[in-house]
MARDRENPA-818692 format. One record per residue (C-alpha): residue in one letter; x negated, z, y negated. Coordinates in steps of 0.001 Angstrom, whole numbers, plus 500000, padded with zeros to 6 digits. Example, Ala and Ser with C-alpha at 12.3 -4.5 7.8 and 13.67 -1.06 7.14 Angstrom:
BEGIN
a487700507800504500s486330507140501060
//
This chain:
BEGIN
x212496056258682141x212679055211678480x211021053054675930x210407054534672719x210762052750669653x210726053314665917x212377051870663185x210127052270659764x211688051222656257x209223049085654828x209026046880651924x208992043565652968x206594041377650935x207587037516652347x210620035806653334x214333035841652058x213830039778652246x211153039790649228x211040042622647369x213441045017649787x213258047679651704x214295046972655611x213962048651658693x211541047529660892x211795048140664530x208235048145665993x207071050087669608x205530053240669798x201926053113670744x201332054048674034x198466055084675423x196037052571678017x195249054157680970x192475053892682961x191873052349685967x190368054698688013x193643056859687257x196144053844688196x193387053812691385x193917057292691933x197521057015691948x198155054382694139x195794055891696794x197867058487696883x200748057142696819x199751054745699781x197803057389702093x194381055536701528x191478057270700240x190183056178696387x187066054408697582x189336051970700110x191668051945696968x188759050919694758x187309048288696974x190834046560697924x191375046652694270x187974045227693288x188692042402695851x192012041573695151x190980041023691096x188206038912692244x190505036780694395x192759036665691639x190725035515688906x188876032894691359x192217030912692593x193982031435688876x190844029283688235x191409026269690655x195121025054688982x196791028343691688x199825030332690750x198962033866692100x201644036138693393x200838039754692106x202662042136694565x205639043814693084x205691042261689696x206015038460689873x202744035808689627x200241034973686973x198596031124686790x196750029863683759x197861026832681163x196877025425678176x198106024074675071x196974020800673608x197939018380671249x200160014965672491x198905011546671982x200699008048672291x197111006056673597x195737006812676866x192151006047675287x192902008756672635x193073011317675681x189917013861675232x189248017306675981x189453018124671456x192910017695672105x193242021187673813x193641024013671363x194066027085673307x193914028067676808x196404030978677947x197336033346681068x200632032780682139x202240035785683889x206184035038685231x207934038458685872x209589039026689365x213039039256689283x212678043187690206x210571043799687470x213019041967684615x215929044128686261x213511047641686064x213480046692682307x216596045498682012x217796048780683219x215528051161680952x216942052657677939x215572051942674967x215236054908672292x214586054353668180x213778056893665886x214203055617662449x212004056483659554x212481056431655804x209623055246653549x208704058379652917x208219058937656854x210908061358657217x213230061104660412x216197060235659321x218094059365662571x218120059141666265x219477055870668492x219623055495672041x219923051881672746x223389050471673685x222522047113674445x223062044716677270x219398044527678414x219300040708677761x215451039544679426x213577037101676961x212892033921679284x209631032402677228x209220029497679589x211707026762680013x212227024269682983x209945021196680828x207236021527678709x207877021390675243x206620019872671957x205873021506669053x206652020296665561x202819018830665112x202781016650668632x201708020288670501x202562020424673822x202756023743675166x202644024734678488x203802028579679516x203757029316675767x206478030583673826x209986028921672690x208937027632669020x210788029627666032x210248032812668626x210685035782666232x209795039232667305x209874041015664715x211838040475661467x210497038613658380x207469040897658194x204255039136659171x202569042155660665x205487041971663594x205974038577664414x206437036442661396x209224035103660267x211779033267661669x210530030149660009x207610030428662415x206989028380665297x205482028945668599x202841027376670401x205302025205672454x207730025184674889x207371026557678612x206233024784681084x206147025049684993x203096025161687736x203859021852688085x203487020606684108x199942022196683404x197211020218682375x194706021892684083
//
């Protein structure tokens, strides 16, 4: 297995890199596929027949969604457990305390440990691309497979008071100083990480 990646020479229009042309490393667009093939698939691979497949399926989302709801961390069988958080902004006063102080509410989803080393073990391809979109070279990646870990042991606090819980480490850049990939490196995240136990749900 492989991940496919391309690397596009683009003129970068913010940041230090103003007015230059960079290479941009962005994923290849893979297609979604459906669930009744992933359905399909795993009823064969398991012996079961589609309709079994499809209700187990059906029931296990339902379960899911309804526990993620009451404050649970779900395990999700064979790639790690999914609970949901939010992110809200910090006061000093206990009578300031109000639901307005939430901004956003997320889905947290913590890889298992076999998962991270599946990926960690994948090689990563690039195909680079001149501005023109010519191919101009080939890379197959040499890296040591270093996992991103977006949650950390305590919540944290974002520049403006934000407390984030399960969000990502702020000044998280993914992609260069070109807003359409990440934003710059200047950028913060929502907040810090935060565990089951540091929600405010």
């Amino acid at each position: 297995m492989s991940l496919k990646v391309k690397a596009k020479e683009r003129l970068q229009k913010v940041g230090k890199y103003a007015g230059t042309y960079r290479y941009v490393m962005l994923p290849e667009l893979y297609s979604s596929l459906s669930q009744e093939k992933v359905i399909r698939e795993a009823a064969l691979r398991s012996g079961v027949s589609e309709g079994v497949m499809h209700a187990c399926w059906d029931a296990a989302g339902e379960v899911i969604k309804a526990w993620a709801c009451e404050g649970h961390t779900i395990p999700m069988p064979g790639l790690g457990s999914m609970r949901f958080g939010l992110s809200a902004k910090s006061v000093a006063d206990v009578n300031d305390v109000k639901t307005s102080l939430i901004k956003t509410r997320r889905i947290i989803f913590t890889p298992a440990v076999e998962l991270k080393q599946e990926l960690r073990n994948t090689s990563v391809i690039i195909t680079c691309y001149d501005r023109d979109g010519n191919e101009v070279k080939r890379v197959t990646s040499a890296d040591d497979g270093t996992i991103e870990e977006p949650e950390s042991p305590e919540g944290g606090t974002t520049g403006d008071g934000t407390t984030g819980n399960g969000g990502e480490t702020p000044g998280t850049n993914t992609g260069g100083d070109d807003p359409s990939t990440g934003g710059s490196g200047d950028d913060g995240g929502d907040g810090g990480g935060g565990n089951p136990g540091s929600d405010m749900d």
